[in-house]
MIRO-130511 format. One record per residue (C-alpha): residue number from 1; residue in one letter; x, y, z negated. Coordinates in steps of 0.2 Angstrom, whole numbers, plus 2048, in hexadecimal, padded with zeros to 3 digits. Layout:
% residues N
(NUM,'a',(X,Y,Z))
...
END
This chain:
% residues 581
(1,'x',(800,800,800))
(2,'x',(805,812,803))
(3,'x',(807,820,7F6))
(4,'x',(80C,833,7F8))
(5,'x',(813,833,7E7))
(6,'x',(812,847,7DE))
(7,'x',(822,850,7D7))
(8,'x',(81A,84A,7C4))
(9,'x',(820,83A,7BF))
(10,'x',(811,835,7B3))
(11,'x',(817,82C,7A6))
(12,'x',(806,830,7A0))
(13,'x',(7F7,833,7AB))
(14,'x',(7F6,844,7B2))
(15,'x',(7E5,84D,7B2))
(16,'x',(7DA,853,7C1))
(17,'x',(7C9,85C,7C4))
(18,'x',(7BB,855,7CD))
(19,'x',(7B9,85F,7DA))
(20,'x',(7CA,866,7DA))
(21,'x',(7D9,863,7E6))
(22,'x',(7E2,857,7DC))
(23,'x',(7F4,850,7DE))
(24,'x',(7F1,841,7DD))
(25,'x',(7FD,831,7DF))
(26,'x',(7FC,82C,7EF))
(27,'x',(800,818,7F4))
(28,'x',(800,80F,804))
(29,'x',(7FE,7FF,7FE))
(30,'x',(7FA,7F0,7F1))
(31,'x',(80C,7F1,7E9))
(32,'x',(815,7E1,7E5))
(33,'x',(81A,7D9,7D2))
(34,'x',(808,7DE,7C9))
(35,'x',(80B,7DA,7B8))
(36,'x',(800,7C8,7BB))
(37,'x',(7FB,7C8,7CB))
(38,'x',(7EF,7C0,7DA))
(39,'x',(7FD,7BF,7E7))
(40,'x',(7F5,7BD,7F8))
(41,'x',(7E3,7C1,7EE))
(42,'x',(7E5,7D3,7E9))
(43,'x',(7EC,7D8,7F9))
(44,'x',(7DD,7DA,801))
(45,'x',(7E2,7D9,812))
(46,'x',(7DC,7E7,81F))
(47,'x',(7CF,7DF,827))
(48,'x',(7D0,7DF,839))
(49,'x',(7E3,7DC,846))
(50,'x',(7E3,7DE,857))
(51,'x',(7D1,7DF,862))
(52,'x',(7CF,7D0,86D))
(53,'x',(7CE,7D0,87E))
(54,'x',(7BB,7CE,884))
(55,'x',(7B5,7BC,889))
(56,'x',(7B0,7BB,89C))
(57,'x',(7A4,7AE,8A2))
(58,'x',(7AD,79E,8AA))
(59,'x',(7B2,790,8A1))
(60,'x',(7C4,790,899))
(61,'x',(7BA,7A3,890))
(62,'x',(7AF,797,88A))
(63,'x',(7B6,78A,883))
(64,'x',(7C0,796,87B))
(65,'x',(7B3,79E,871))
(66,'x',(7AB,78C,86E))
(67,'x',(7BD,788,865))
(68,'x',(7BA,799,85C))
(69,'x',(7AA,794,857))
(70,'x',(7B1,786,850))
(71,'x',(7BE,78C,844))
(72,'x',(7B6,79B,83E))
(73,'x',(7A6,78E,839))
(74,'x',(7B3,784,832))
(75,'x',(7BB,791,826))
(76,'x',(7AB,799,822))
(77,'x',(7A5,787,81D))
(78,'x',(7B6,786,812))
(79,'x',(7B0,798,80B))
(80,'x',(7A2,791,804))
(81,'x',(7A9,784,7FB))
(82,'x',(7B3,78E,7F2))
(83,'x',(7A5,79B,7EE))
(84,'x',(79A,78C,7E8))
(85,'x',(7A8,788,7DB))
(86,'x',(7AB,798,7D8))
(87,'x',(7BA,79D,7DD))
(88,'x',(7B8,7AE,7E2))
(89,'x',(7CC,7B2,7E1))
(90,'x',(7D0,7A2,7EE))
(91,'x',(7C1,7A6,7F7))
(92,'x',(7C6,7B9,7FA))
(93,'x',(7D8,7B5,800))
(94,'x',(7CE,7A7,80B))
(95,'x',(7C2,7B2,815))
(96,'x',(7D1,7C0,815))
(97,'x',(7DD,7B5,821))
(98,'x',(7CF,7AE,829))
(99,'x',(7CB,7BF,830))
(100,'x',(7DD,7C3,835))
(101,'x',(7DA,7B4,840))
(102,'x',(7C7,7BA,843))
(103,'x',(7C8,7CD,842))
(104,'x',(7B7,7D0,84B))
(105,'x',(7AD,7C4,844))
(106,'x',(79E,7CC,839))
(107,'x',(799,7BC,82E))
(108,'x',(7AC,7B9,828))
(109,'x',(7AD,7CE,824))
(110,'x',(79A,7C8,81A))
(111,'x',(7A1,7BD,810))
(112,'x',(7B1,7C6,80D))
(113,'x',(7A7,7D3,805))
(114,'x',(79D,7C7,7FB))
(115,'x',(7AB,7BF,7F4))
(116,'x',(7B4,7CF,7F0))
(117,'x',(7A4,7D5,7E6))
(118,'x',(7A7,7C6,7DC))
(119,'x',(7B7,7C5,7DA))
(120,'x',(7BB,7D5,7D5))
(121,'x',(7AB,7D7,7C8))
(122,'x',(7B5,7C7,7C0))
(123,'x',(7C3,7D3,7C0))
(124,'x',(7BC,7E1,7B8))
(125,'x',(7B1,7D6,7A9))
(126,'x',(7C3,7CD,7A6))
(127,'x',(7C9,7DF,7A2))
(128,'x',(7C8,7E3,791))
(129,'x',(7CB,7F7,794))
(130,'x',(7BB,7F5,7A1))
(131,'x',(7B1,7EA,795))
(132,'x',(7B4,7F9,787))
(133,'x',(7AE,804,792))
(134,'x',(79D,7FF,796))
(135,'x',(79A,7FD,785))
(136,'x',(79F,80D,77F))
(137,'x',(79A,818,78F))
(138,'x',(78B,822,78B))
(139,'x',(780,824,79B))
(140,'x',(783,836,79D))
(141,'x',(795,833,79E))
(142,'x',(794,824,7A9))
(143,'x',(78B,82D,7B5))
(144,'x',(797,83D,7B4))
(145,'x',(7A4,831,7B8))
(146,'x',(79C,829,7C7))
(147,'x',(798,83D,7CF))
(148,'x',(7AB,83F,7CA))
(149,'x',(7B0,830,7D6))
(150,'x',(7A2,836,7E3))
(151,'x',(7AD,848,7E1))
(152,'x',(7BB,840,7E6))
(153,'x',(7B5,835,7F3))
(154,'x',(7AB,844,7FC))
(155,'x',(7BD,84F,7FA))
(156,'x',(7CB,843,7FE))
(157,'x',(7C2,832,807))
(158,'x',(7CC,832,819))
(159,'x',(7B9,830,822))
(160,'x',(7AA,838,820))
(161,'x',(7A0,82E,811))
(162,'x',(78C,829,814))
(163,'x',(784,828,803))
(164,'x',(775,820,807))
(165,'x',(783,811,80C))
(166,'x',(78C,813,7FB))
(167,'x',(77D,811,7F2))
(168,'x',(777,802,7FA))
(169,'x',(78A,7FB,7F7))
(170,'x',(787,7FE,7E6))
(171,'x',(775,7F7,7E4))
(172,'x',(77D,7E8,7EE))
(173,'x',(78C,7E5,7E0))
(174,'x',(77E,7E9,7D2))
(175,'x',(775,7DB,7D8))
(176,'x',(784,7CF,7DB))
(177,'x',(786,7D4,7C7))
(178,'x',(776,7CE,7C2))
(179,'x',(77C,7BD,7C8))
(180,'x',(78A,7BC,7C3))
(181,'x',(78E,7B3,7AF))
(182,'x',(79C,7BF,7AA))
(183,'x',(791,7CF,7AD))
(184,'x',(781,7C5,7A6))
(185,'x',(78A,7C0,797))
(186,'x',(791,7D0,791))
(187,'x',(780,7D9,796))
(188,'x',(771,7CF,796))
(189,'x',(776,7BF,78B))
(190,'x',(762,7BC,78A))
(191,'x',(75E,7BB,79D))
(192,'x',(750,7B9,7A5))
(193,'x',(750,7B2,7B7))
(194,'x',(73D,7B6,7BB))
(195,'x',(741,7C9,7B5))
(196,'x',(750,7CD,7BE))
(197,'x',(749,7C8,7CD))
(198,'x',(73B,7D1,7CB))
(199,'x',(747,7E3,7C5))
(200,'x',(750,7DF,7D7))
(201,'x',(742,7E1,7E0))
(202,'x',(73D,7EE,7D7))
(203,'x',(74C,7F6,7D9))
(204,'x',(74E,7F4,7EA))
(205,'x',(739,7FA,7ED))
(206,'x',(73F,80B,7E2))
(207,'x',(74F,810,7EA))
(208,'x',(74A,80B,7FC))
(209,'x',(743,81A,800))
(210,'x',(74E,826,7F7))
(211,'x',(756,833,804))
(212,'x',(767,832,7FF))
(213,'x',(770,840,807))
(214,'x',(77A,84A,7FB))
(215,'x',(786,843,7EC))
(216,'x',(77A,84A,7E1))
(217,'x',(76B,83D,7E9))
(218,'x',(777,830,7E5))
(219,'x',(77A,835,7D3))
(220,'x',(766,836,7D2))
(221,'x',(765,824,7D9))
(222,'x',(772,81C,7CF))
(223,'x',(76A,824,7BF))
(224,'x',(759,81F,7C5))
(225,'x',(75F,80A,7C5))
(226,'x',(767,80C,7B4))
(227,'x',(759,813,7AC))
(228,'x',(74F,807,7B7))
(229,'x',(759,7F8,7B0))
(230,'x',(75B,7FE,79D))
(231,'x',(745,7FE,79F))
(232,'x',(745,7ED,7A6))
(233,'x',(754,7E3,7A1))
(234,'x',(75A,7ED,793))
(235,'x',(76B,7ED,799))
(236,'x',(777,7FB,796))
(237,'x',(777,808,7A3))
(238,'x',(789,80C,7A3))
(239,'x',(78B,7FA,7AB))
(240,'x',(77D,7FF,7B7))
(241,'x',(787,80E,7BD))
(242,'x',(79A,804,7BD))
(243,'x',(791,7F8,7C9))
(244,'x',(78C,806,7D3))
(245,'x',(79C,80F,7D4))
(246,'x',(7A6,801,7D8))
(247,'x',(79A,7FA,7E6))
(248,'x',(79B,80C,7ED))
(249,'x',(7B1,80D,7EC))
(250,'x',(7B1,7F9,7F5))
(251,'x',(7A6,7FF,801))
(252,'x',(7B2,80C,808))
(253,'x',(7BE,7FF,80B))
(254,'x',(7CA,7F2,806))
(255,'x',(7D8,7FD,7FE))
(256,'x',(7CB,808,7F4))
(257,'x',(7C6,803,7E5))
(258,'x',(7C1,80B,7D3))
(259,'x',(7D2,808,7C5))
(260,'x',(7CC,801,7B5))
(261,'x',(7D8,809,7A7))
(262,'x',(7E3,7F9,7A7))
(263,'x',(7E5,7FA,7BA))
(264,'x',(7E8,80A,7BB))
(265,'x',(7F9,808,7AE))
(266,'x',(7FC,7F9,7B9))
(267,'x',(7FC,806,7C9))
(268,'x',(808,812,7C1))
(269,'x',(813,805,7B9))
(270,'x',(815,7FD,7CA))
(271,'x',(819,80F,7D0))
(272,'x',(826,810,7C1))
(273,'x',(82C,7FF,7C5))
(274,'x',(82B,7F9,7B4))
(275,'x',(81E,7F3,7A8))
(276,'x',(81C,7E9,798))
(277,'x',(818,7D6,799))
(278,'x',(821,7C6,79C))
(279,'x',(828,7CA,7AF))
(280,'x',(81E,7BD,7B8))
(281,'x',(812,7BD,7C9))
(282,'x',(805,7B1,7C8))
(283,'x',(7FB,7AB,7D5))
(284,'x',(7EB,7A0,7D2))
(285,'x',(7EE,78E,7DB))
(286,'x',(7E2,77E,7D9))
(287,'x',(7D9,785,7CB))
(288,'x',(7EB,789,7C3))
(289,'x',(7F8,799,7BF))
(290,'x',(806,794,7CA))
(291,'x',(816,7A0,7C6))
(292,'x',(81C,7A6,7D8))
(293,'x',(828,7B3,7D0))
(294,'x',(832,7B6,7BE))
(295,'x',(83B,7C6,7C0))
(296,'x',(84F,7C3,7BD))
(297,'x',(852,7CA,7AA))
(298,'x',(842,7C8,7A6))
(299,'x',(839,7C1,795))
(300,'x',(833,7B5,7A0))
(301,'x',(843,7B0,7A8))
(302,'x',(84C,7B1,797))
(303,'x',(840,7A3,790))
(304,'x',(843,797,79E))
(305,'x',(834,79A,7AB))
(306,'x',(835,796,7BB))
(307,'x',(82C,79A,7CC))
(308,'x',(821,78C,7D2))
(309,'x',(81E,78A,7BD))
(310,'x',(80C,786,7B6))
(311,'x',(803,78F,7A8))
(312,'x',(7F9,783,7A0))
(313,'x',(7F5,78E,78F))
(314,'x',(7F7,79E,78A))
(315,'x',(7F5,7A1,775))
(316,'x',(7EF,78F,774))
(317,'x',(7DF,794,781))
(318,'x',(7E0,786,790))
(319,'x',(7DE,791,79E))
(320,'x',(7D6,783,7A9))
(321,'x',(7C7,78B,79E))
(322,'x',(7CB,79E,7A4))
(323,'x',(7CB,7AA,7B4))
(324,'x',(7DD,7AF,7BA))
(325,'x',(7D8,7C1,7B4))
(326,'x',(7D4,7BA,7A3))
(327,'x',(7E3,7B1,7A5))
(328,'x',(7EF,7C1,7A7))
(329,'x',(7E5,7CB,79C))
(330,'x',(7EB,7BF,78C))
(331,'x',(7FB,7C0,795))
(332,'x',(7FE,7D0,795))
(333,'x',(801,7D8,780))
(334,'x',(80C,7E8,778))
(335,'x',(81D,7E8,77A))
(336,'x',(826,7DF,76C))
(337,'x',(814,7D1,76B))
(338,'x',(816,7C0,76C))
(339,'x',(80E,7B2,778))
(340,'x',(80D,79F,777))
(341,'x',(80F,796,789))
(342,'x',(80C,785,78D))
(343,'x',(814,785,7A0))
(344,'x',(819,775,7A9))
(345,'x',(827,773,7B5))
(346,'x',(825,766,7C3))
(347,'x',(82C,756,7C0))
(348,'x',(82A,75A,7AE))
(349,'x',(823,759,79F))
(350,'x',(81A,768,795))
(351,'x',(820,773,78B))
(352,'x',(81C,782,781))
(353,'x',(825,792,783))
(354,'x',(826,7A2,775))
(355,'x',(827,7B0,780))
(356,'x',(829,7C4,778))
(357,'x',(823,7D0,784))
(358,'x',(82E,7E0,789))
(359,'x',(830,7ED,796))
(360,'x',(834,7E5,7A7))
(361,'x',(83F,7EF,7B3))
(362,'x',(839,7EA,7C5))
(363,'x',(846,7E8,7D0))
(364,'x',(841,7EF,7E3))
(365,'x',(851,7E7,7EA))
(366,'x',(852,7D2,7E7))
(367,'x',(863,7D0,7F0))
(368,'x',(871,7DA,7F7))
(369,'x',(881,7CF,7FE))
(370,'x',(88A,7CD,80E))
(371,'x',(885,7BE,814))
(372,'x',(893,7BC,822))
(373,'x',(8A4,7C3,822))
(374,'x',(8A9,7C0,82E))
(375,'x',(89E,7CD,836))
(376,'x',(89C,7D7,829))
(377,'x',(88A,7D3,82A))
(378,'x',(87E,7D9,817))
(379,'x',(86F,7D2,812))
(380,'x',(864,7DD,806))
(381,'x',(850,7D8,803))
(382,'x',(847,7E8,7FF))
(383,'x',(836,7DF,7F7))
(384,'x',(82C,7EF,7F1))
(385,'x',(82C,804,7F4))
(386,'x',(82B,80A,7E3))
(387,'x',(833,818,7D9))
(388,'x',(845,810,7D4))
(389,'x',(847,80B,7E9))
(390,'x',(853,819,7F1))
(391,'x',(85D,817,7E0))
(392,'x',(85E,803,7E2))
(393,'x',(85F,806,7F4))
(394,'x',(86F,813,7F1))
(395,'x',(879,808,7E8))
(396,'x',(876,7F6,7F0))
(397,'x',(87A,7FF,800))
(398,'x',(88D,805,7F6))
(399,'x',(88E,7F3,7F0))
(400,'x',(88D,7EC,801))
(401,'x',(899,7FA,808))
(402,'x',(8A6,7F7,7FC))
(403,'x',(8A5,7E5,801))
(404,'x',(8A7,7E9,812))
(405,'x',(897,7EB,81B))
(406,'x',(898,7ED,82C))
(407,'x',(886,7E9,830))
(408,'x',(875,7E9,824))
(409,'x',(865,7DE,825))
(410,'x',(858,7E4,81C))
(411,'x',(849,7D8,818))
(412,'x',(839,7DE,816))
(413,'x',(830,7CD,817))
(414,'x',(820,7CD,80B))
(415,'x',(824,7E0,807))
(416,'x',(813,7E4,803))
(417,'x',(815,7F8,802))
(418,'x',(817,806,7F4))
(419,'x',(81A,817,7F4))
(420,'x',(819,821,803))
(421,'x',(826,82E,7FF))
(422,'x',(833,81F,7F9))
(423,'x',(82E,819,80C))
(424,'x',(834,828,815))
(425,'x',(843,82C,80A))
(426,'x',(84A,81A,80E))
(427,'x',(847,81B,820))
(428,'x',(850,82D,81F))
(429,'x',(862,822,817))
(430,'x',(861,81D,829))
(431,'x',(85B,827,836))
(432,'x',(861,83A,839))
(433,'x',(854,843,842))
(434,'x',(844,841,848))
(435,'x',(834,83C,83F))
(436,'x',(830,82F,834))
(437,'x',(81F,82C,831))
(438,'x',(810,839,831))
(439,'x',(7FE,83B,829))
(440,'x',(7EF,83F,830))
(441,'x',(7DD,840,824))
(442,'x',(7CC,848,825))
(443,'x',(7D5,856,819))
(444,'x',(7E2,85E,822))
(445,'x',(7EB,860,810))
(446,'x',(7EF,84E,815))
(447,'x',(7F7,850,825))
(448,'x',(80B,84F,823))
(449,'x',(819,84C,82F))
(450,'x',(828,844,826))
(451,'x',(83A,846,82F))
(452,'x',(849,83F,82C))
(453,'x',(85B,84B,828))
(454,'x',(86B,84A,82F))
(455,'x',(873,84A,81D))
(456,'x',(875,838,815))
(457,'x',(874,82D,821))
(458,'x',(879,81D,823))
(459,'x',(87E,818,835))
(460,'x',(881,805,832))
(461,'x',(87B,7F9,840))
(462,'x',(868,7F5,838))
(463,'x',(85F,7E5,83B))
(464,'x',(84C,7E6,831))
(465,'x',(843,7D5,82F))
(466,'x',(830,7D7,82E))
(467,'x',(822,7C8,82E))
(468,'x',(80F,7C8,82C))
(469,'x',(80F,7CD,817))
(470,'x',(81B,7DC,81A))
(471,'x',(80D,7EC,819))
(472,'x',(80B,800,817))
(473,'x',(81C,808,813))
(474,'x',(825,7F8,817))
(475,'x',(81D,7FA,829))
(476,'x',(822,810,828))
(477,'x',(834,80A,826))
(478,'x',(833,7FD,831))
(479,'x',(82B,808,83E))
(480,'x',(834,816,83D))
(481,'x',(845,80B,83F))
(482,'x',(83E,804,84F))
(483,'x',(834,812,859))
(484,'x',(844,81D,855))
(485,'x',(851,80C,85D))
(486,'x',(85A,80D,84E))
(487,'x',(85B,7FB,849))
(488,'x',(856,7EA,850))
(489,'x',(844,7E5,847))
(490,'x',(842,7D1,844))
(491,'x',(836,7C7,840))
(492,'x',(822,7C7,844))
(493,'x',(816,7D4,848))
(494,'x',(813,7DE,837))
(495,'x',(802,7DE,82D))
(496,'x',(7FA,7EE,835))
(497,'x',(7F5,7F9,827))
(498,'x',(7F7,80A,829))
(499,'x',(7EE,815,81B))
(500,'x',(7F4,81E,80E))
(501,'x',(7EB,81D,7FD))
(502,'x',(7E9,82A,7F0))
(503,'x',(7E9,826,7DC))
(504,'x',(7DC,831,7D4))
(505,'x',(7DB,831,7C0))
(506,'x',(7C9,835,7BB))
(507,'x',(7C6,840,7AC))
(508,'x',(7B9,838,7A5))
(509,'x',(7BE,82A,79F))
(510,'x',(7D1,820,7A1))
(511,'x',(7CE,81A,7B2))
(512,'x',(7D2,81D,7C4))
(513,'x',(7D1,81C,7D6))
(514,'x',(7D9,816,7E1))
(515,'x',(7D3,820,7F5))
(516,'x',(7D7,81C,806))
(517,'x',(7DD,831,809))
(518,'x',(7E4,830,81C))
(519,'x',(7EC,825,828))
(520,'x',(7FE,826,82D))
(521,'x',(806,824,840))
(522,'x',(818,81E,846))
(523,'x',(823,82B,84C))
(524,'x',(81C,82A,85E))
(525,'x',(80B,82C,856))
(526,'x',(806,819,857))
(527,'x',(7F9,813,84B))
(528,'x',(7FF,806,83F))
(529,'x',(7EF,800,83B))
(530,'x',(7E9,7F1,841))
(531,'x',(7F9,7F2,84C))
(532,'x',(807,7EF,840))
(533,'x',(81B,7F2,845))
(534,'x',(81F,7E3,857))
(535,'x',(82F,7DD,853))
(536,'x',(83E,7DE,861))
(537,'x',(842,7CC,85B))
(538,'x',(834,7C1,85A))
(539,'x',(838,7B1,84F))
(540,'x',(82B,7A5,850))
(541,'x',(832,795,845))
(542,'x',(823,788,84C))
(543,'x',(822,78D,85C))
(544,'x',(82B,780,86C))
(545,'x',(834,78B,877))
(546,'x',(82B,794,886))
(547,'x',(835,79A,896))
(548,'x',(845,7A3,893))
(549,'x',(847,7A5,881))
(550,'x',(852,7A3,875))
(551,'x',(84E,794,869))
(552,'x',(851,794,856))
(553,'x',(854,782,84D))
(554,'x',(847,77B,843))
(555,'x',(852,775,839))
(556,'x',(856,788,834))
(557,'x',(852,789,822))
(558,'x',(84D,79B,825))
(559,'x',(84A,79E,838))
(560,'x',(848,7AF,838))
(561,'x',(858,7B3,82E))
(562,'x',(862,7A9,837))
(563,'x',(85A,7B5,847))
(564,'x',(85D,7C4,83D))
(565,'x',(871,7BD,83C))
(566,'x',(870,7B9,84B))
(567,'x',(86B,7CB,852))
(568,'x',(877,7D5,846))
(569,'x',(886,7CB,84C))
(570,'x',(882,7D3,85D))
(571,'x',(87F,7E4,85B))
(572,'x',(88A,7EF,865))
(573,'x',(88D,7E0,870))
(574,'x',(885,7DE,882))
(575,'x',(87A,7D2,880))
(576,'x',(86D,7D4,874))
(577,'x',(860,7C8,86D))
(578,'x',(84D,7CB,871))
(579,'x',(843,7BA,870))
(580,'x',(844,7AD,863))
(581,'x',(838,79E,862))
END
């Protein structure tokens, strides 16, 4: 995800006006190492790649829609299972690469949306800061919060917002709610089926009509079903109007969302690159917390966890018996508090882990070595855009000229984003003029061309390797090195998302926003979205060779390093190498 980052450094939350300009964090992306996160889950991929070419009426056309028609009722029927079992998290991550297979089809976008309503009303109930919310929000408050987002919305939202649609998103997510056990359970423990079916209709028979034109029409709406629900159902109306507020920030789209308190200190932490817990990233897999990452230095690593390590319990609590947000939410503690694991090692029996938690520093650089001498050839991973990056960025780039470096690899392979400024001033170490990225949004106080300076650069050969994961600011960088024929890019087309999203802290209570604010453009005014960065090398490791290409070994343990080798050992030369399979 992209973020314009202010001059502040918040180290706590800064303050802004409803209805003011604010000056706000801007991000660019979903950014890597949440505390405990869904990897592959809480990206929330953009929805839609490159348009198809139309079908035209003879045969091989159709047959080839037929074949469509098959695999897209084939992942939709695996959808389903995994809703019926409720698996909202899998489910999500499902229908989201189903659809970069299927971008134009409307029932896979359908139950995308479902499954996100589900999934991320899981998130929010597993959210102690949100749960203390709606029981302490009075409705007044509630419903000044939800014209404060409105605010913001109308103000900073890159297109122009229909009310009328945000309040039928929201009626839509309230109603998924009145379904759903960890919604009923906190606020209708006594339910009655026969009743809230009848209040739905009712709802739906009062609001119908409604001429929803302004922000205030919505704010009388949302007010009317509270005060409808409280009548009927007796349920609180602050959780009336969260359910309205969120369905309208998800129906924007999939990088806007409303920040509960915790995951608004997760967004700045992240920003930071540092926060307090164990230093782990979790991922749910076969009903089970799978470890995908401990962080080097880490409580985590210091206690003997390992990636592709089990969490079987946390505090004695089996977590076959919890949600993954409940999961991390025990995880997670003061700095200085203690947790009790029970984690399994493949091939191994239990064991129980005492774990303190402490700040974690995030590293935004895995690796910086030269991996061939002979050549001169370093290897540096960038995995994240963050605050600490053009420091970490600075000194591995010493390290590797002091052990002669003669030519760099950078690998933005699953790079996921971050800050948008961090973006520019990386690409800036390596290019001397020109621009680097620009802004465009329905404000023009969100327009902004970056350019690169003369001073500081580094002129080393550069060879970038990018895949399918690497997003946002990795795809500015990436971009930027490529339009301007700076470097060699490797890899696979990247994940085509090119907004820029703006973190809003609301005054009324301890939460945020998280807005799409404008769309950002390569430096020959190329839309990244739905695009992404065309590598000059494409590496595919599965493929059998077609015409005159040059073949990679499947033996490779990393094809598309080996590519990347490869390319850097002939820069400068004659011959350079454009196709890999």
């Amino acid at each position: 995800m992209l973020t314009r980052y202010p001059a502040y450094a918040p180290k706590t939350r800064p303050r802004s006006d409803a209805g003011a300009h604010d000056a706000p964090t801007h991000t660019d992306g979903i950014m890597r190492r949440r505390v405990f996160s869904l990897v592959g889950v809480l990206r929330l991929a953009a929805l839609a790649l490159l348009l198809v070419s139309p079908a035209f009426a003879q045969p091989a056309s159709r047959i080839s829609i037929s074949t469509n028609a098959d695999e897209i009722g084939s992942l939709l029927q695996q959808g389903r299972q995994l809703e019926m079992n409720e698996r909202w998290g899998e489910a999500l991550s499902h229908y989201e690469e189903a659809i970069r297979q299927f971008p134009h089809d409307v029932s896979l976008h359908r139950r995308f949306d479902f499954a996100r309503l589900h999934f991320d009303l899981g998130r929010r109930y597993a959210d102690g800061s949100f749960c203390e919310m709606v029981e302490s929000l009075p409705i007044v408050d509630s419903l000044e919060l939800y014209s404060q987002v409105l605010a913001k919305i109308e103000s900073h939202y890159v297109e122009v917002t229909n009310w009328k649609e945000l309040i039928e998103r929201g009626t839509n997510s309230f109603e998924v709610a009145l379904n759903e056990p960890a919604f009923l359970a906190r606020n209708l423990p006594e339910q009655d089926r026969a009743a809230i079916d009848r209040f739905r209709g009712e709802l739906r028979r009062v609001l119908g009509p409604k001429v929803i034109a302004t922000r205030g029409d919505a704010r009388q709406a949302v007010s009317t079903a509270a005060v409808l629900a409280r009548q009927r159902l007796g349920i609180c109306p602050a959780a009336v109007v969260l359910e309205y507020l969120c369905g309208a920030t998800n129906a924007l789209d999939v990088y806007s969302a409303y920040l509960t308190p915790n995951q608004l200190d997760e967004v700045y932490s992240q920003i930071e690159g540092n926060f307090v817990g164990l230093g782990i990233e979790l991922k749910a897999h076969d009903s089970e917390l799978l470890i995908v990452c401990v962080i080097p230095g880490s409580p985590a690593e210091l206690a003997g966890m390992l990636a592709g390590d089990r969490i079987l319990s946390v505090d004695g609590q089996p977590t076959a018996e919890l949600s993954t947000d409940e999961a991390a939410n025990l995880l997670q503690g003061r700095a200085g508090s203690i947790v009790r694991l029970g984690v399994i090692t493949p091939n191994r029996q239990p064991r129980t882990l005492v774990i303190q938690r402490r700040r974690v520093d995030v590293p935004s650089i895995d690796d910086a070595e030269i991996i061939d001498r002979d050549y001169g050839v370093g290897y540096l991973r960038l995995v994240c855009f963050q605050k600490t990056t053009c420091r970490d960025m600075e000194a591995a780039l010493w390290k590797l000229h002091r052990e002669g470096m003669k030519r760099l690899i950078i690998d933005l392979r699953g790079n996921p984003g971050g800050l948008l400024v961090t973006a520019v001033e990386v690409a800036d170490k390596f290019l001397s003029r020109g621009t680097i990225v620009s802004t465009r949004g329905r404000d023009s106080r969100e327009d902004f061309t970056y350019p690169a300076h003369v001073s500081g650069t580094w002129r080393v050969p550069l060879v970038v390797l990018i895949d399918h994961d690497s997003a946002s600011a990795a795809e500015i960088f990436a971009g930027a090195i490529r339009d301007h024929r700076r470097g060699t890019i490797v890899g696979e087309r990247s994940y085509g998302k090119g907004s820029v999203q703006g973190i809003f802290p609301l005054d009324v209570s301890a939460a945020g926003l998280r807005l799409t604010t404008a769309k950002f453009y390569s430096p020959t005014g190329r839309a990244y979205s739905r695009v992404g960065v065309e590598p000059d090398v494409l590496v595919h490791t599965s493929s059998k060779p077609a015409g005159d290409t040059v073949t990679i070994s499947a033996s490779a343990e990393d094809a598309v390093l080996s590519a990347a080798l490869q390319t850097a050992r002939t820069l400068g030369q004659p011959q350079q190498v454009r196709n890999l399979r």
